[in-house]
DRENDO-1510 file (C-alpha; in Angstrom, 1 decimal, always signed):
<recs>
REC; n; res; u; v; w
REC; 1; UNK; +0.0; +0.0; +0.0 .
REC; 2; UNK; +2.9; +2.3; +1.0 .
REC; 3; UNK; +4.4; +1.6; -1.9 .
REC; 4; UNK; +1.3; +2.4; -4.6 .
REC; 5; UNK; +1.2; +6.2; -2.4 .
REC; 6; UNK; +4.6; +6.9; -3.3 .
REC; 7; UNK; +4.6; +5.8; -6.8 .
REC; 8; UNK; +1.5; +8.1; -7.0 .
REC; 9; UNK; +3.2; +10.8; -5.1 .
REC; 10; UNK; +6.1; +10.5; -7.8 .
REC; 11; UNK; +3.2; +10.9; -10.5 .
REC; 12; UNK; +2.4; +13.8; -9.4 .
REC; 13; UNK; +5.9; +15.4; -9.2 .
REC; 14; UNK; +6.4; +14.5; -12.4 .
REC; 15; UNK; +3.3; +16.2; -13.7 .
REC; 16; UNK; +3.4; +19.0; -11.7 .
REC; 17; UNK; +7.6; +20.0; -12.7 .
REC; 18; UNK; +6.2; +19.2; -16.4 .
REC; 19; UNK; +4.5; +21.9; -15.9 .
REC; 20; UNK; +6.4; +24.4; -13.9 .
REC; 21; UNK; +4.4; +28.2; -14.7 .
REC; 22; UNK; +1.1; +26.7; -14.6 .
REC; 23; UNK; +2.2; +25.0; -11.0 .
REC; 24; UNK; +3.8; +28.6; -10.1 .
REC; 25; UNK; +0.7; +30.3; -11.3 .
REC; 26; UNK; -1.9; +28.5; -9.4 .
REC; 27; UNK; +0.3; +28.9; -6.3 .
REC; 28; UNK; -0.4; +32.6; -6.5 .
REC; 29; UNK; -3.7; +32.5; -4.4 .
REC; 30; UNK; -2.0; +30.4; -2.0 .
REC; 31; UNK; +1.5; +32.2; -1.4 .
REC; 32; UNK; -0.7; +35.4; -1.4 .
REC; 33; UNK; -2.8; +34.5; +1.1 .
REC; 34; UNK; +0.1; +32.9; +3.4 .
REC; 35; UNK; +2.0; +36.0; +3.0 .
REC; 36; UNK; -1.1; +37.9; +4.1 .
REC; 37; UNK; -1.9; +35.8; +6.8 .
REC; 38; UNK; +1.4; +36.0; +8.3 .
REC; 39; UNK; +2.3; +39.7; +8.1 .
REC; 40; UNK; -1.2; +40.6; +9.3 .
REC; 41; UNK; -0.9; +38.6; +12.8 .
REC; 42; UNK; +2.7; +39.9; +13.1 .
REC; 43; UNK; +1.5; +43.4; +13.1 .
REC; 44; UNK; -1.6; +42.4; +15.3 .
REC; 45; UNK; +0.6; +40.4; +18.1 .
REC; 46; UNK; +3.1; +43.3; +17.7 .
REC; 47; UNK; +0.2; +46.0; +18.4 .
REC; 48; UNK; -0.9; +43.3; +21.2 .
REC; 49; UNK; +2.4; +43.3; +22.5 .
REC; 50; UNK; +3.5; +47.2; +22.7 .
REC; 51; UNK; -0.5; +47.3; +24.6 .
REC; 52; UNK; +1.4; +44.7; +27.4 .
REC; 53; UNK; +4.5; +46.7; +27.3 .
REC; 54; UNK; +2.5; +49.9; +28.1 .
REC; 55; UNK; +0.3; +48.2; +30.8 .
REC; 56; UNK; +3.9; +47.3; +32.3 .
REC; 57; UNK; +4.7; +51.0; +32.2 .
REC; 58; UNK; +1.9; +52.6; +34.0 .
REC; 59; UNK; +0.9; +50.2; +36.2 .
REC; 60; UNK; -2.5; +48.3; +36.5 .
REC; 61; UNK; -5.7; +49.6; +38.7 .
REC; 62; UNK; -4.3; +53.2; +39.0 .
REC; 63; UNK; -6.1; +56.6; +38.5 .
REC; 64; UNK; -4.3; +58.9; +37.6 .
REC; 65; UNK; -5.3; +62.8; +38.3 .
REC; 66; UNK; -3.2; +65.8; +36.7 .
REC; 67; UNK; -3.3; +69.3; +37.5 .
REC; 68; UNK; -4.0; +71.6; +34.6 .
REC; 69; UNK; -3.7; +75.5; +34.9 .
REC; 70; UNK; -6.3; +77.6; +33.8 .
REC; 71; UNK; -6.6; +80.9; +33.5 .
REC; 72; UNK; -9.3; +83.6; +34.3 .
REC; 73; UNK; -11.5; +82.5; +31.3 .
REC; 74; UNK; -11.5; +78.9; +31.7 .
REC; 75; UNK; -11.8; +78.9; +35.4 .
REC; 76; UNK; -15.6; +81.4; +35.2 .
REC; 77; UNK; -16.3; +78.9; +32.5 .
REC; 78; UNK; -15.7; +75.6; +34.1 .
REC; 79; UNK; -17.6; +76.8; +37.5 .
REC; 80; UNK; -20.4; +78.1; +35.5 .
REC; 81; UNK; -19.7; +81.4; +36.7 .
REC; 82; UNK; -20.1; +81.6; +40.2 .
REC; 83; UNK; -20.1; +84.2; +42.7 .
REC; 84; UNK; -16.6; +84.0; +45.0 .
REC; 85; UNK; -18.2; +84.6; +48.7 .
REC; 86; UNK; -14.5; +85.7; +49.7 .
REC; 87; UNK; -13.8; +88.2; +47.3 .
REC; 88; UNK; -16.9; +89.1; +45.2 .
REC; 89; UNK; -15.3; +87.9; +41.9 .
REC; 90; UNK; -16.9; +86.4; +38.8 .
REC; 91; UNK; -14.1; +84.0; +39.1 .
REC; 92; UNK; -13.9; +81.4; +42.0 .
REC; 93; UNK; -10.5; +80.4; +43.9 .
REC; 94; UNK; -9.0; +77.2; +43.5 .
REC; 95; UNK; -5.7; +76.8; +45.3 .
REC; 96; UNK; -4.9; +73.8; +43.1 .
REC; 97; UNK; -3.9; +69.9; +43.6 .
REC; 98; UNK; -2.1; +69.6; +47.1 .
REC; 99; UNK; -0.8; +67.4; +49.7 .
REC; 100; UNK; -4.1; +67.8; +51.7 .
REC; 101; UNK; -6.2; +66.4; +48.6 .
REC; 102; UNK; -4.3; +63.6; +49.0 .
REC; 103; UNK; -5.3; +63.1; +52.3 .
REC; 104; UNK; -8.9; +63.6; +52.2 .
REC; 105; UNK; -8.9; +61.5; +48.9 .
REC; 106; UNK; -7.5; +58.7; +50.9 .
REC; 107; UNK; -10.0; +59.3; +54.0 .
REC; 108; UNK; -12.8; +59.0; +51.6 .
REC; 109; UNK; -12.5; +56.4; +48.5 .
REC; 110; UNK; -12.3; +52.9; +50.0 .
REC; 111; UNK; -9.9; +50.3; +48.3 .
REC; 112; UNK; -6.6; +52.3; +47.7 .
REC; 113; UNK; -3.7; +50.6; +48.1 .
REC; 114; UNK; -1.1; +53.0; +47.2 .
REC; 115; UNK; -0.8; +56.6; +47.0 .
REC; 116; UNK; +1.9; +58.8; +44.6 .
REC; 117; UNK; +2.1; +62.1; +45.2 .
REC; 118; UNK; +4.6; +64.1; +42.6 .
REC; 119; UNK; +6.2; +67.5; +41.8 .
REC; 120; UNK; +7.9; +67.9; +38.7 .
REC; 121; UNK; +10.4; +70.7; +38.7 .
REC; 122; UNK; +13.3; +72.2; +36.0 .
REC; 123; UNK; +16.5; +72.3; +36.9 .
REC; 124; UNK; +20.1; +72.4; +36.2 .
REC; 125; UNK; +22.0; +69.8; +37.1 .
REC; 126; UNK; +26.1; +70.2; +38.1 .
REC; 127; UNK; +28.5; +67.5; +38.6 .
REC; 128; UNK; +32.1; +67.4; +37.9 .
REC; 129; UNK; +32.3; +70.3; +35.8 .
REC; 130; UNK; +29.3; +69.2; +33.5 .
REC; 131; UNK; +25.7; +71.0; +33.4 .
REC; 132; UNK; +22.7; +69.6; +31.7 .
REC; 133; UNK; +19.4; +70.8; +32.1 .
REC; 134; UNK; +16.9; +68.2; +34.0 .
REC; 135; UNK; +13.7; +67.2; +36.1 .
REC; 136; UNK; +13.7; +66.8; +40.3 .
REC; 137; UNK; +10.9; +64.6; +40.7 .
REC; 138; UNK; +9.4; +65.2; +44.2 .
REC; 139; UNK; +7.9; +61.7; +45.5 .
REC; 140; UNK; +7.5; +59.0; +47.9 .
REC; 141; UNK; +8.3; +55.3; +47.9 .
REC; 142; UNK; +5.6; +54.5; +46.2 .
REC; 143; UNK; +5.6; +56.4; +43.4 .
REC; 144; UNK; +8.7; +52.8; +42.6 .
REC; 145; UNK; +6.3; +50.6; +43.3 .
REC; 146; UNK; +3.7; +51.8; +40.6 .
REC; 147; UNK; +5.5; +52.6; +38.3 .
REC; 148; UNK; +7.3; +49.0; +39.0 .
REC; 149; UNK; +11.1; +50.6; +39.0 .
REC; 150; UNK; +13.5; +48.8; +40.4 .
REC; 151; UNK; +17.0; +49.8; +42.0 .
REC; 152; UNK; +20.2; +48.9; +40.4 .
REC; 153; UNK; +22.3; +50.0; +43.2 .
REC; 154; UNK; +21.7; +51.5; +46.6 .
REC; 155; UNK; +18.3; +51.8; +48.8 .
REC; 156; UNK; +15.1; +53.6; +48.1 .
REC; 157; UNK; +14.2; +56.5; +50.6 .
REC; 158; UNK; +13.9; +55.7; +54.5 .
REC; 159; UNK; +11.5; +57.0; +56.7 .
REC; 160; UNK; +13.5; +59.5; +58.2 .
REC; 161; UNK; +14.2; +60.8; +54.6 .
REC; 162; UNK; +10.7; +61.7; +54.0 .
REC; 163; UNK; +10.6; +64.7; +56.8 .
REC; 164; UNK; +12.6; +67.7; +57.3 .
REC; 165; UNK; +13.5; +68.4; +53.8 .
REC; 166; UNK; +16.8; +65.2; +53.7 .
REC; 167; UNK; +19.6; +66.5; +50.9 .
REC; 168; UNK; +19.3; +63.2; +49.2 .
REC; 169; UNK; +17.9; +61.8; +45.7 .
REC; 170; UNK; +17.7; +58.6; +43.8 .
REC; 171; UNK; +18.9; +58.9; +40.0 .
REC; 172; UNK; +17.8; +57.6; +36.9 .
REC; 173; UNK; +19.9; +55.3; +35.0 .
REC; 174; UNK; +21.0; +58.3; +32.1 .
REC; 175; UNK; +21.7; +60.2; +34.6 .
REC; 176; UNK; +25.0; +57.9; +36.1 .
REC; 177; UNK; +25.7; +57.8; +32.2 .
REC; 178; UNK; +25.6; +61.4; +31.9 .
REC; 179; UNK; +27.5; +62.4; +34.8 .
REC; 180; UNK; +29.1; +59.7; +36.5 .
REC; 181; UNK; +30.1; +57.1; +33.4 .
REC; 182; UNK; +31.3; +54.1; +35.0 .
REC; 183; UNK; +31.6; +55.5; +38.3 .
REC; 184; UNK; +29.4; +54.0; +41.2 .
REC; 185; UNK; +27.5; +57.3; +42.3 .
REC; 186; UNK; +25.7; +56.0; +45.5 .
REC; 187; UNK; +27.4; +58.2; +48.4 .
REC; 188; UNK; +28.4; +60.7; +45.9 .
REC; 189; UNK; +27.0; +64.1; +45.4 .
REC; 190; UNK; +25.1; +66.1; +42.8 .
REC; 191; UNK; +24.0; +69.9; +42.9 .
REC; 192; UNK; +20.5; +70.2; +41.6 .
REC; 193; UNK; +19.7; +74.0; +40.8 .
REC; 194; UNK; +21.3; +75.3; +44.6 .
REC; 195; UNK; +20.8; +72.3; +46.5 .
REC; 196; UNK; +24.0; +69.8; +46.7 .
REC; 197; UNK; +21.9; +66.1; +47.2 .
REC; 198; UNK; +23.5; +63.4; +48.0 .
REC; 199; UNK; +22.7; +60.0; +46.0 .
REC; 200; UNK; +21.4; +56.7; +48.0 .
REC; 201; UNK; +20.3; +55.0; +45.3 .
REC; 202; UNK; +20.2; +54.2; +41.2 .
REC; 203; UNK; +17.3; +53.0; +39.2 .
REC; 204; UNK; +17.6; +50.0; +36.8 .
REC; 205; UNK; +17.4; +51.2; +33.3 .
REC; 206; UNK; +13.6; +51.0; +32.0 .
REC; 207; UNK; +13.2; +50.3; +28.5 .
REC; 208; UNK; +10.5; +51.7; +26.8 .
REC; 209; UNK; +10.3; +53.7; +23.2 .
REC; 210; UNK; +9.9; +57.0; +22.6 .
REC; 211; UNK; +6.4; +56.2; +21.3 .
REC; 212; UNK; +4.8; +55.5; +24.0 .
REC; 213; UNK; +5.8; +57.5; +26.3 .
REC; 214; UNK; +4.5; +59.9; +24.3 .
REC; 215; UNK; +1.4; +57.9; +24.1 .
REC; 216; UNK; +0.8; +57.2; +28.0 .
REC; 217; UNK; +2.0; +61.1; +28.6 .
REC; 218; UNK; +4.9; +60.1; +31.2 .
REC; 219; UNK; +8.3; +60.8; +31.6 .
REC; 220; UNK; +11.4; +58.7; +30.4 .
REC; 221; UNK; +12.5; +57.8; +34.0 .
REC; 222; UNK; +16.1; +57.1; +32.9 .
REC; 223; UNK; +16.4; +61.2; +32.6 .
REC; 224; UNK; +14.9; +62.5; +36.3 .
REC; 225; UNK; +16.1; +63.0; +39.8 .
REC; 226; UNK; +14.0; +61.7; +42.4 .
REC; 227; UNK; +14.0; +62.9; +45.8 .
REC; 228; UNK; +11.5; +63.0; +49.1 .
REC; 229; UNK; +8.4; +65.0; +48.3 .
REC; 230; UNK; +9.4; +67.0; +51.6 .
REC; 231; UNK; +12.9; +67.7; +50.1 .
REC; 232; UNK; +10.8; +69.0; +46.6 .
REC; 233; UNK; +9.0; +71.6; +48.6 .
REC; 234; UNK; +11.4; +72.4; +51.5 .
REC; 235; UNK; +14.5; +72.7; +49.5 .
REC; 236; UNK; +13.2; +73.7; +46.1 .
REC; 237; UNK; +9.7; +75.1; +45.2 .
REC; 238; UNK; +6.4; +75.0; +46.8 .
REC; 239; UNK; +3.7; +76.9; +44.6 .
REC; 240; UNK; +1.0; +76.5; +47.8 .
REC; 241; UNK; +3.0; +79.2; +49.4 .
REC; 242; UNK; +2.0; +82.4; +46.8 .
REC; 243; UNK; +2.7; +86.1; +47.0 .
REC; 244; UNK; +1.1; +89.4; +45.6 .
REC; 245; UNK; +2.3; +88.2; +41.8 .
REC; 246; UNK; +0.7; +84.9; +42.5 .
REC; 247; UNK; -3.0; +86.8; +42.6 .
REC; 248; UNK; -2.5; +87.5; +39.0 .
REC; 249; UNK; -2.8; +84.2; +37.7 .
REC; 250; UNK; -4.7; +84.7; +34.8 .
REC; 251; UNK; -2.2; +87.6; +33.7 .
REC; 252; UNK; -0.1; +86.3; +31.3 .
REC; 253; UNK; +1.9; +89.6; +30.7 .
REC; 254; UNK; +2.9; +89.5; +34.5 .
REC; 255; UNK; +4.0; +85.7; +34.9 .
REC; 256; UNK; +5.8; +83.1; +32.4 .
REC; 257; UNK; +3.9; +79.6; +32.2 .
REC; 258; UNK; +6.5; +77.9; +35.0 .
REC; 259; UNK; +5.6; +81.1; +37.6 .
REC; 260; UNK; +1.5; +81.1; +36.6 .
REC; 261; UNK; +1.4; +77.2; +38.1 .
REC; 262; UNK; -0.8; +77.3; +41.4 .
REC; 263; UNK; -0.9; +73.7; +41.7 .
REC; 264; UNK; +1.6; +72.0; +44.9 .
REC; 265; UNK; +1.3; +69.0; +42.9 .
REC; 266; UNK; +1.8; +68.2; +39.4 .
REC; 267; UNK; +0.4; +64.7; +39.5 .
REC; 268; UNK; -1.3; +62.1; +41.6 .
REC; 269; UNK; -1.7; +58.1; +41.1 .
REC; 270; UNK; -3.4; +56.0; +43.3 .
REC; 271; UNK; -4.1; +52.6; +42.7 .
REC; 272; UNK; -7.3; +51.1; +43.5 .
REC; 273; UNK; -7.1; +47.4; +45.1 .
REC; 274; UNK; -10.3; +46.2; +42.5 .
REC; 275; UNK; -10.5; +46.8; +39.3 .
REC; 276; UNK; -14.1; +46.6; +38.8 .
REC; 277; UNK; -14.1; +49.7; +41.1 .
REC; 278; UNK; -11.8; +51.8; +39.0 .
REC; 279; UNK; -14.5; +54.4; +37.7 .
REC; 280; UNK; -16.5; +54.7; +40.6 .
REC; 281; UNK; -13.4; +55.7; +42.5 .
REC; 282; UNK; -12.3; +58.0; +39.6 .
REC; 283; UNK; -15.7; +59.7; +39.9 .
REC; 284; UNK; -15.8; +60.2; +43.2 .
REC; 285; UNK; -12.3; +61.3; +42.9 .
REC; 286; UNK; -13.9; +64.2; +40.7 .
REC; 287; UNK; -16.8; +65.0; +43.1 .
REC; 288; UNK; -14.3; +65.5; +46.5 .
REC; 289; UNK; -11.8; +67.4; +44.2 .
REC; 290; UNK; -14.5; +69.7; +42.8 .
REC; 291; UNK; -15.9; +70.3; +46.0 .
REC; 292; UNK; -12.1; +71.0; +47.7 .
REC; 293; UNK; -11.9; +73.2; +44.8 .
REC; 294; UNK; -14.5; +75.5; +44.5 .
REC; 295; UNK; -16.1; +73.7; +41.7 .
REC; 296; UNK; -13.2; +75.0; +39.6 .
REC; 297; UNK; -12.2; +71.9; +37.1 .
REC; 298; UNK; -8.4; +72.7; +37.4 .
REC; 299; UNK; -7.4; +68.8; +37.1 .
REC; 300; UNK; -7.7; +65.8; +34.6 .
REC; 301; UNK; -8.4; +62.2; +36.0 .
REC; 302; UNK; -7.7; +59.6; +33.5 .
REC; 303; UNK; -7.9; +55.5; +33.7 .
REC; 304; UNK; -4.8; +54.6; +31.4 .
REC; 305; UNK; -5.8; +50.6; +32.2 .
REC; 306; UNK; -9.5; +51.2; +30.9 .
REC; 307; UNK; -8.1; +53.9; +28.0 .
REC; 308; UNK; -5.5; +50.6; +26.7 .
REC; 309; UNK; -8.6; +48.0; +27.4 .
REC; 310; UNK; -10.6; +50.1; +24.9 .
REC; 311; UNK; -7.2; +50.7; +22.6 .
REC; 312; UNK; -7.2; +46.5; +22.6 .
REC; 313; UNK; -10.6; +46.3; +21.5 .
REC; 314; UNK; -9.8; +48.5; +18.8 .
REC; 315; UNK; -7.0; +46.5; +17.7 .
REC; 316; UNK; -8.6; +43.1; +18.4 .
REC; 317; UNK; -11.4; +44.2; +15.6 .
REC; 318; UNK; -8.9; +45.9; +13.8 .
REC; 319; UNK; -7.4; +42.2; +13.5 .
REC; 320; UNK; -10.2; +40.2; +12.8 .
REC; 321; UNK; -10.8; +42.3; +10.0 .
REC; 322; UNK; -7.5; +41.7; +8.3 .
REC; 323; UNK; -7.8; +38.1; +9.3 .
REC; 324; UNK; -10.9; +38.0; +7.0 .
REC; 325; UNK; -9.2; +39.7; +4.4 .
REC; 326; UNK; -6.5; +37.2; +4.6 .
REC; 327; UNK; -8.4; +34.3; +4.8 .
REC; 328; UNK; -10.5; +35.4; +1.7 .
REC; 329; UNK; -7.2; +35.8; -0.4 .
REC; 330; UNK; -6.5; +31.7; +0.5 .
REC; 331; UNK; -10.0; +31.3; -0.7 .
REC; 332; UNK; -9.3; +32.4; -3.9 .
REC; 333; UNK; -6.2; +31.4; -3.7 .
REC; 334; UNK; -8.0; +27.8; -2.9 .
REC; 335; UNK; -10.8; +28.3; -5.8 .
REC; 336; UNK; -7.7; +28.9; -7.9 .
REC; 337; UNK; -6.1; +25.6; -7.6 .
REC; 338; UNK; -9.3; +23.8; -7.9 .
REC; 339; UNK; -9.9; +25.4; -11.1 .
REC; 340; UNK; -6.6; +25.0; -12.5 .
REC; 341; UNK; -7.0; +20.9; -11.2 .
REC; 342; UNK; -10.2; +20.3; -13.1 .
REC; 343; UNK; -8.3; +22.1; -16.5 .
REC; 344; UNK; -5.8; +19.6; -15.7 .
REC; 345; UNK; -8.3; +16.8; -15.5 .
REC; 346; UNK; -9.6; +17.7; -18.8 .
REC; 347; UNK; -6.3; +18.0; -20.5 .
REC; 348; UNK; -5.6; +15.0; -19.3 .
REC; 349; UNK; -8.0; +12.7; -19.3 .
REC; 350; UNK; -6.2; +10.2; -21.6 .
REC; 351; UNK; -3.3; +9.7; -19.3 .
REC; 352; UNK; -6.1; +8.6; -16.9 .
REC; 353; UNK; -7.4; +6.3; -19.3 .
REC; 354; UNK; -3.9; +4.7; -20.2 .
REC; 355; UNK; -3.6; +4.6; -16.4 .
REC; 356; UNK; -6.7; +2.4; -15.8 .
REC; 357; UNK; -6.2; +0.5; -18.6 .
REC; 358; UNK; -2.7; -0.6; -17.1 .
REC; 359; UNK; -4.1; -1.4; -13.9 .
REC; 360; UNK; -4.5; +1.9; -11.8 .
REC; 361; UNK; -7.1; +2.2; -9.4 .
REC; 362; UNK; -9.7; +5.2; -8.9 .
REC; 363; UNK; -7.9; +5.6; -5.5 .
REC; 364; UNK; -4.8; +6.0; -7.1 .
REC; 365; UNK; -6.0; +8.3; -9.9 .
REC; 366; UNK; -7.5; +10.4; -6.9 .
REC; 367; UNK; -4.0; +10.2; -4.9 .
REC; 368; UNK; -2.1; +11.4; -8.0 .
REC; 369; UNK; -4.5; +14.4; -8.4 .
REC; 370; UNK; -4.7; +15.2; -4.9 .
REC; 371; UNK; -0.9; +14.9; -4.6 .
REC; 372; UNK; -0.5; +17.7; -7.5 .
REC; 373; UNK; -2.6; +20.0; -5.6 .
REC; 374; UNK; -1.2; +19.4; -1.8 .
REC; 375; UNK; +1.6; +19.8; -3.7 .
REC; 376; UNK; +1.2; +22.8; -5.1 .
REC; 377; UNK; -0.3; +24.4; -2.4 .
REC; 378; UNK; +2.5; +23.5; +0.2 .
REC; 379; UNK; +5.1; +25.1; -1.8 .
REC; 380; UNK; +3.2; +28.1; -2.2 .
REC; 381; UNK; +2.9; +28.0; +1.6 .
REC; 382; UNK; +6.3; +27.9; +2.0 .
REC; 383; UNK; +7.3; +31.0; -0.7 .
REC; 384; UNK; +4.7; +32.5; +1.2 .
REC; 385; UNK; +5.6; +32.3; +4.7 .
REC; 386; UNK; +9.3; +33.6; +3.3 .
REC; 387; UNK; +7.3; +36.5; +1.4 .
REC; 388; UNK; +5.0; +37.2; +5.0 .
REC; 389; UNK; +7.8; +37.4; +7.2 .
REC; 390; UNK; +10.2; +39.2; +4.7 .
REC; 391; UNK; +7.1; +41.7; +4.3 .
REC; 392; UNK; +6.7; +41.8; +8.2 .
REC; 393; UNK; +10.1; +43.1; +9.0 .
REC; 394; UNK; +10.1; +45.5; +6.2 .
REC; 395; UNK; +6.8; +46.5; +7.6 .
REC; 396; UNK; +8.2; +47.2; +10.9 .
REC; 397; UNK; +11.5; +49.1; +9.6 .
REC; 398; UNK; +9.7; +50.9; +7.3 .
REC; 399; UNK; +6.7; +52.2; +8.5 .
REC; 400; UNK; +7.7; +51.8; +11.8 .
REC; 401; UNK; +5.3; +49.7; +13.4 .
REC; 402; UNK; +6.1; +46.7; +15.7 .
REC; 403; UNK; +5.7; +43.4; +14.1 .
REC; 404; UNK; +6.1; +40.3; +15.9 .
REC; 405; UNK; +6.4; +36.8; +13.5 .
REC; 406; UNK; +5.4; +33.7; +16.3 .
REC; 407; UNK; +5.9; +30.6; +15.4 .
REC; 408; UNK; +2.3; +29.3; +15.5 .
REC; 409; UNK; +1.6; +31.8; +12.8 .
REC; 410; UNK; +3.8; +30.2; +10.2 .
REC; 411; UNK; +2.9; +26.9; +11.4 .
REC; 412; UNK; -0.9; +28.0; +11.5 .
REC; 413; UNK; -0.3; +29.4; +7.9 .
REC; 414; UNK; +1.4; +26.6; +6.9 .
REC; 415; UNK; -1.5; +24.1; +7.5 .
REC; 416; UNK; -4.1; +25.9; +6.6 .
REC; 417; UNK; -1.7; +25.8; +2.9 .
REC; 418; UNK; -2.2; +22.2; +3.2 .
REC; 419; UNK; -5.6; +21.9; +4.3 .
REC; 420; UNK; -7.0; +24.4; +1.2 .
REC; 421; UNK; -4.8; +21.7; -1.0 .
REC; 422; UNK; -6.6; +18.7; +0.2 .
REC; 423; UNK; -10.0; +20.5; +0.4 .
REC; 424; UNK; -9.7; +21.7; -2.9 .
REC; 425; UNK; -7.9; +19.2; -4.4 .
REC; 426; UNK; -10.6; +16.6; -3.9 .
REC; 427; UNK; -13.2; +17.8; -6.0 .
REC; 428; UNK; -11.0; +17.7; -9.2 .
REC; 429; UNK; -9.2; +14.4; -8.2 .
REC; 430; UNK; -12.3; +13.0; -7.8 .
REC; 431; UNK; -13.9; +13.9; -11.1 .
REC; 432; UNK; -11.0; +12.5; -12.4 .
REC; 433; UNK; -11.2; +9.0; -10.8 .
REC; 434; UNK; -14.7; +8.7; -12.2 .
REC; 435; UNK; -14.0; +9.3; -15.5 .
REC; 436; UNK; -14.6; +6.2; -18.1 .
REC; 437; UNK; -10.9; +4.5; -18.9 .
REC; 438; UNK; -12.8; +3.2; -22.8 .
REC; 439; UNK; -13.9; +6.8; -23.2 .
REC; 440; UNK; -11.0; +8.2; -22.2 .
REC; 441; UNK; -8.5; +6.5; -24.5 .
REC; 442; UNK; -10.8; +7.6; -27.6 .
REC; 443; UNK; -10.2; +11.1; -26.4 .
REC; 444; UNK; -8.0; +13.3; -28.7 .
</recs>
């Protein structure tokens, strides 16, 4: 039995190489579609992946709330108006996002975990004779734990850090490369603005690209200074504390952008402990802060978790939808071949009957048919899988878009090659197996 298979399978060989561009041309469909198949769930398990890779980034059941600053206009506009009982203005007080939000945030939404409190100040930063412009990052502990940064070298902040204003600071990774090359910086010093602070600690280098930082709206923590929140307003800047020139906030001629910023804090995270409670504690997050705030809406609360949920939704569609238009090219691609195979069958059909008449079988006329078109179909798989991942790395240096090839793609797109050769196959193999051997030796 083994032996009849192969003899067939050398059958079709033969009549498949004795015709090499008719072979190559009914391929088409099928290395087409392969092709298709495989760059299409490269670029969707590449848009998958960067999703992960961003969900790694910011952290998972976190709300984040920004301060934004708003002039004279915007603040009458988003109170509706409002009398100010203090001072008889159209245009209520707010004394922005501070520490004491925080606190009364945390006294009323249940669940939260973890608290991050954050200043973000410009600098200059001096060490050995090099200055660079940079960021001091006022925080706490936890702000390490969100954003899941781990040390390199030295100790995050201790207790007794966090109070009194402590000279010290943890660096980013580009920071030792920038000042400190191959040094080991923990115990040394570095002069932020007019503060010397001394290091206790470096941060492992975080990967991420440019792209979606710029997507998530964070920093590149590689590039930034951290140091205790207390340090940040002691030692450096604290915009609660305001002056005569600080009353003229909505003046733009009187204070630069940096100067017209009212807010203590620049951003707060807090992570919820259940998901499934992550908007009801962002909107009650917005009903305390609008009340602290004299119903001035001078922040932004976002959900990045639920905003990349809905961005992998998208993409999910956006994948099944290519996935169709794949899988209709190896229809055609399939429709193609059986077309081609029934030609065959009809330019052929006195072979068959020389066949039979020497003793072949309608099985064995069916395996040498079927042959030719598994045949055919498996070496247009295989062209196509080289064309699909060729066109997924020049999709991804090109048009810059990450592409991932996994190997159950080309194995996926390599059966389903097969499996449109067999299906297809059989209908032509088997109108050829039923044809009449006396008929088919009178044929011209």
């Amino acid at each position: 039995m083994l032996h009849r298979i192969l003899f067939n399978f050398q059958l079709a060989l033969e009549g498949v190489f004795a015709n090499k561009l008719r072979a190559f041309l009914t391929a088409l469909g099928i290395i087409f579609g392969v092709a298709a198949v495989i760059a299409m769930l490269a670029i969707g398990t590449g848009a998958r992946q960067s999703i992960m890779d961003q969900m790694k980034l910011i952290g998972s059941n976190n709300i984040v709330i920004k301060s934004v600053v708003l002039d004279e206009d915007d603040q009458q506009q988003g109170s509706g108006g409002a009398q100010n009982q203090n001072s008889g203005s159209s245009a209520p007080w707010s004394k922005g996002l501070t520490l004491k939000d925080v606190t009364a945030l945390q006294e009323v939404i249940p669940g939260i975990d973890e608290v991050s409190p954050e200043i973000e100040l410009k600098t200059t930063i001096i060490q050995s004779g090099k200055l660079e412009k940079g960021r001091v990052i006022g925080t706490m502990n936890s702000f390490f734990s969100l954003n899941s940064l781990e040390l390199e070298s030295g100790n995050f902040f201790h207790e007794r850090h966090m109070d009194g204003g402590r000279p010290v600071c943890i660096i980013g990774k580009g920071i030792q490369t920038k000042f400190f090359n191959l040094q080991d910086p923990v115990g040394q010093k570095i002069k932020c603005g007019s503060n010397w602070l001394t290091i206790i600690g470096v941060l492992e280098k975080r990967i991420a690209s440019k792209e979606s930082l710029e997507n998530l709206g964070i920093r590149d923590y590689n590039s930034d200074i951290y140091v205790p929140i207390s340090t940040a307003l002691l030692r450096f800047k604290n915009r609660a504390h305001f002056g005569k020139k600080d009353l003229k906030r909505g003046d733009d001629d009187e204070a630069d952008s940096d100067e017209a910023n009212y807010h203590q804090l620049d951003r707060l995270v807090m992570q919820v402990a259940d998901s499934k409670q992550l908007q009801a504690s962002a909107d009650l997050s917005a009903r305390v802060l609008k009340r602290r705030h004299g119903n001035v809406i001078d922040y932004e609360i976002e959900i990045p978790e639920l905003l990349l949920q809905q961005q992998q939704k998208t993409q999910d569609t956006f994948n099944w939808v290519l996935a169709v238009i794949a899988g209709i090219s190896l229809l055609v691609g399939g429709i193609g071949i059986m077309n081609i195979m029934l030609a065959s069958v009809l330019e052929r059909i006195k072979e068959i009957g020389i066949r039979r008449s020497l003793g072949a079988t309608r099985i064995d006329i069916i395996y040498q048919f079927l042959f030719e078109a598994i045949f055919i179909s498996l070496v247009g798989g295989l062209i196509g899988v080289i064309l699909g991942v060729s066109a997924a790395h020049l999709i991804s240096a090109k048009a810059e878009i990450p592409t991932i090839v996994s190997t159950w793609s080309i194995v996926l797109s390599f059966g389903v090659a097969a499996s449109v050769g067999l299906i297809f196959g059989l209908f032509p193999a088997q109108k050829a197996a039923i044809q009449d051997p006396i008929k088919a030796l009178r044929s011209d």
